[in-house]
N, C-alpha and C positions, 0 to 999 in steps of 0.2 A: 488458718491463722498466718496471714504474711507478711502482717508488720510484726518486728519485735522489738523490744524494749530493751534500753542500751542498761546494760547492768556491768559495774564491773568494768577492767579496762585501764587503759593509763589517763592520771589526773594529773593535770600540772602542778609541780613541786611537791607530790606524791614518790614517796620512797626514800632509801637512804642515800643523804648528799655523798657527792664523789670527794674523794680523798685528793687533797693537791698532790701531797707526795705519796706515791705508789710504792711497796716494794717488793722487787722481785722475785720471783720464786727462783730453786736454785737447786739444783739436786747433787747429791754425790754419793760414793758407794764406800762404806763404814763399817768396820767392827762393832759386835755390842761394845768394846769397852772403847773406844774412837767414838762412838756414838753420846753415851752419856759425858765424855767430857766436852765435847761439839754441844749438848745441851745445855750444861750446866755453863761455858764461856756466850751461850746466845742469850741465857738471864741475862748475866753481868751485861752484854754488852743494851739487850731493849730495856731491862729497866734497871739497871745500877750504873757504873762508873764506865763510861764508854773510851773517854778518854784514858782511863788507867788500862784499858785493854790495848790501845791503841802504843799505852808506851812499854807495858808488857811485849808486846810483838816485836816492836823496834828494837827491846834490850837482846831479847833473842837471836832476831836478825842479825845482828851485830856482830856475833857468838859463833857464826857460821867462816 
């Protein structure tokens, strides 16, 4: 047997489309209790109020 049959393989527009925007992976080294609040601020900021984080930081900043 030395033909084979094409099975399988890449098909054009076959798979999941690529994302325009990408986002980074990111690492850093955290307490458990540094941890869950670094969780609980990466909610709010992918799916609630991004902006309000944005000026939460700034009011901080400010404070220094």
């Amino acid at each position: 047997m030395t033909d084979k049959t094409k099975r399988g393989g890449k098909r054009e527009g076959a798979g999941r489309p690529k994302q325009e925007v990408i986002r980074k992976q990111r690492t850093t080294r955290l307490y458990d209790d540094e941890w869950e609040l670094m969780k609980a601020f990466e909610r709010i900021i992918k799916y609630g109020d991004k902006e309000a984080c944005k000026r939460f930081i700034e009011e901080h900043e400010e404070k220094k």
